[in-house]
C-alpha positions in Angstrom: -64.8 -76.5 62.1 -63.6 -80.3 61.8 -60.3 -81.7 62.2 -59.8 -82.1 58.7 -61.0 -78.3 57.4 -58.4 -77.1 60.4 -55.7 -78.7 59.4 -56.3 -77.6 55.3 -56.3 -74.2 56.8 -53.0 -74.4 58.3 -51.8 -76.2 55.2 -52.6 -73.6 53.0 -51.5 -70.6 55.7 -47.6 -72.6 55.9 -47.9 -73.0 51.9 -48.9 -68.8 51.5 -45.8 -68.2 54.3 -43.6 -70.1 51.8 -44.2 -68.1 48.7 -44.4 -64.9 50.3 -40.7 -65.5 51.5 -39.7 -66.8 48.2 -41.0 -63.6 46.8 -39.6 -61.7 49.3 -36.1 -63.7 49.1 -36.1 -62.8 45.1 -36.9 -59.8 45.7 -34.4 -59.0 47.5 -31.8 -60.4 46.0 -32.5 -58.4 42.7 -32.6 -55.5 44.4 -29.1 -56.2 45.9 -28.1 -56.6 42.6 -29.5 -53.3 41.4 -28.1 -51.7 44.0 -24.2 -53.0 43.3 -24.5 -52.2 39.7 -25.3 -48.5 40.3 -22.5 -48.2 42.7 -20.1 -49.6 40.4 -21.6 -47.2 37.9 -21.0 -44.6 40.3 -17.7 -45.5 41.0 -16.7 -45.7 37.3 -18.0 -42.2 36.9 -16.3 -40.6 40.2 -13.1 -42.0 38.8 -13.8 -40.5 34.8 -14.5 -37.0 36.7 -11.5 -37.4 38.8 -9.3 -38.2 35.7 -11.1 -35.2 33.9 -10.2 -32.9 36.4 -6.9 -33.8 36.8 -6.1 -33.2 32.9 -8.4 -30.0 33.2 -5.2 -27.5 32.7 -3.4 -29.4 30.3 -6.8 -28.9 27.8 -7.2 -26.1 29.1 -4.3 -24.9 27.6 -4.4 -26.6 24.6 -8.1 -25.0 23.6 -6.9 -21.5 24.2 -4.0 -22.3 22.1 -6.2 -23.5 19.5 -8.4 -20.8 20.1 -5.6 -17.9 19.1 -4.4 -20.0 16.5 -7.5 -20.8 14.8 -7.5 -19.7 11.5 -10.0 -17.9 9.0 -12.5 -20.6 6.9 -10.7 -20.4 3.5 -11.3 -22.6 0.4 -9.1 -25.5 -0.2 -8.1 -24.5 -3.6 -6.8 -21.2 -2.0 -5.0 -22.6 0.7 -3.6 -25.7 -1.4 -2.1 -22.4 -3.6 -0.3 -20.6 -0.7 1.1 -23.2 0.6 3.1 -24.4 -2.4 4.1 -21.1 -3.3 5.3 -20.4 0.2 7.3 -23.5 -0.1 8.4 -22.4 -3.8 9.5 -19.1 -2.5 11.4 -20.7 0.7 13.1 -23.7 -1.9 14.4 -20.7 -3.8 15.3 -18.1 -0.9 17.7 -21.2 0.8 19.2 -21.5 -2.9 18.1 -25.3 -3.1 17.5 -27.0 -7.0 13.6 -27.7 -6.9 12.6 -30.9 -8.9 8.9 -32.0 -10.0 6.5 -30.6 -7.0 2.7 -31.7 -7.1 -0.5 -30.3 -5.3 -2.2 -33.2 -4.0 -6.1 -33.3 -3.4 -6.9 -32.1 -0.3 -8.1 -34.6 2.5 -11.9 -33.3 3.4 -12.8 -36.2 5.9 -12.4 -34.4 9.2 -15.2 -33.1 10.9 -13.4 -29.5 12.0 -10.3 -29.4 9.7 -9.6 -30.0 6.2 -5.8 -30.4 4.6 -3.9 -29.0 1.6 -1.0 -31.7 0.5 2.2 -30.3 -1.4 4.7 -32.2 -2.5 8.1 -31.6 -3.4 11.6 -32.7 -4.6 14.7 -30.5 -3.8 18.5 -30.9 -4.1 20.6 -28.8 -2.3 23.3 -28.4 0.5 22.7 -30.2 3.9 22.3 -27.1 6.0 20.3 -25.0 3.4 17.8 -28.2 3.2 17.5 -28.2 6.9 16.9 -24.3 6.9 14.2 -24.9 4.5 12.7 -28.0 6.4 12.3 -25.1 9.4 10.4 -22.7 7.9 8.1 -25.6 6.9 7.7 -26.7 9.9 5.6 -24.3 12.0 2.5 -25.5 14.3 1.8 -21.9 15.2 0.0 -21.6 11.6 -0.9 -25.3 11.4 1.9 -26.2 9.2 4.3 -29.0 8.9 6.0 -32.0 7.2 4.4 -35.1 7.3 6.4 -37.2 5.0 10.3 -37.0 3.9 12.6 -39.0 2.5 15.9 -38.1 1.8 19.5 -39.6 0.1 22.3 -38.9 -1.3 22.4 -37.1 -4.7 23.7 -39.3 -7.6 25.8 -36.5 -9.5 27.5 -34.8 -6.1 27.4 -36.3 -2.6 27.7 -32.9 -1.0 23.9 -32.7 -1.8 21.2 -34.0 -0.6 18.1 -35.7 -2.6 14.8 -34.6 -0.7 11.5 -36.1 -1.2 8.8 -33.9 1.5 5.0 -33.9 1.9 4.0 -30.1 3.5 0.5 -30.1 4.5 -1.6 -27.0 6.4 -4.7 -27.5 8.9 -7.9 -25.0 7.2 -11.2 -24.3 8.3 -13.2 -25.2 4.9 -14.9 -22.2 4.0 -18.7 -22.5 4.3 -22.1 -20.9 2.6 -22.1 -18.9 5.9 -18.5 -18.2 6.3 -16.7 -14.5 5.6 -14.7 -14.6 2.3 -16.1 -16.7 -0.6 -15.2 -14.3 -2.9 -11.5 -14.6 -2.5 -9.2 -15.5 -5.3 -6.6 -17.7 -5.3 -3.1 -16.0 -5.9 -0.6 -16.8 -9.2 1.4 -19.4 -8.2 5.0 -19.9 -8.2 6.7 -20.3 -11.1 6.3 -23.2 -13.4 3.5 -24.5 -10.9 0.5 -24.3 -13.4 1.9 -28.0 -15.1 3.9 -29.5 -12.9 5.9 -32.6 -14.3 4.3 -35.8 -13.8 5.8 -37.8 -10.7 6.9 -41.1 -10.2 4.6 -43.1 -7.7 6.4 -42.3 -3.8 6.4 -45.4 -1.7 4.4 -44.3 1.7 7.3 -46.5 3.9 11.1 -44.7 4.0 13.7 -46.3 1.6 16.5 -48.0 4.1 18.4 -45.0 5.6 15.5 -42.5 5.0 14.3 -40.0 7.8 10.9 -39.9 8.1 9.2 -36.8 9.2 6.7 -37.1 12.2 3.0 -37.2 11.5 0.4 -35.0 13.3 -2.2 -36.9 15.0 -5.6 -37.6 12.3 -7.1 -34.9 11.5 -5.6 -33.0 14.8 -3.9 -29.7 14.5 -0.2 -29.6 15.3 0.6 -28.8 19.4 2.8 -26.4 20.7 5.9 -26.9 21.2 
């Protein structure tokens, strides 16, 4: 072998070297890289089931509560029916002056629970309005006031002008589900054509209360 064919075979062995640790050298580094992503991954995920685990009594709790609690699949005409003559009945048992009262259409948009809308205007004494507002307010059955708005009433200011939204938590009755055949009871009295009401601004007048909303779609929690 010449000179020249030695030294073009040591050129081309240096130049081989070269790309093999350029290759090499790339390779490593995206390997590096791999490798630090998925520990970050698996950091990120030790930390999630860290914070699960932690919480793991407080929903714990909360899904046997909603498990005892969880009603019977009913239809939405039915349980739009109860609830304003429960609230009827209660108006009248705490001797307060019901107004115009309206069943509102029922909001069918969560995936688990639907919810009958009732609302009502009452006059009556301070502490016979709050007594009323009580028995409306009850999370064991998925009940509760979600809008109020009170004032003073025009003709006596001993009474109290009350504007409320009551709304109850169902499980919409299904093809599958026990009960289709139910019938929805009478309800209360003067409830089949309720006057029409004036449009009810969603934000408080000044000096209003409002009541506190559940979370969407939610169930009310214990308390």
């Amino acid at each position: 072998m010449s000179d020249r064919e030695r030294k073009l075979v040591i050129l081309f062995g240096l130049a081989a070297f070269v790309l093999v640790n350029v290759f090499f050298i790339s390779w490593f580094k995206s390997q590096k890289l791999k490798v630090s992503r998925d520990l970050m991954k698996a950091r990120a995920e030790v930390v999630s089931a860290e914070a699960a685990a932690g919480s793991f009594e407080t929903v714990e709790e909360e899904m046997i509560w909603l498990n005892d609690k969880m009603p019977s699949p009913k239809a939405g005409q039915l349980v739009a029916t109860e609830l304003e003559t429960y609230a009827y009945n209660q108006a009248k048992t705490h001797q307060l002056e019901i107004g115009p009262r309206d069943i509102k259409p029922n909001e069918e948009t969560g995936k688990f629970f639907h919810r009958a809308k009732v609302q009502f205007k009452v006059t009556g004494r301070e502490d016979s309005l709050y007594r009323w507002l009580d028995r409306l307010q009850m999370p064991d059955q998925l009940k509760g006031v979600t809008f109020m708005r009170l004032a003073p009433d025009a003709k006596d200011d001993t009474n109290i002008d009350a504007t409320i939204v009551v709304e109850q938590w169902y499980v919409p009755l299904t093809g599958d589900s026990d009960g289709a055949s139910e019938e929805a009871p009478a309800p209360g009295p003067d409830a089949a054509a309720p006057p029409e009401l004036p449009a009810v601004d969603p934000a408080p007048a000044p000096g209003a209360t409002p009541a506190p909303t559940p979370e969407n779609l939610q169930p009310p929690g214990t308390e």
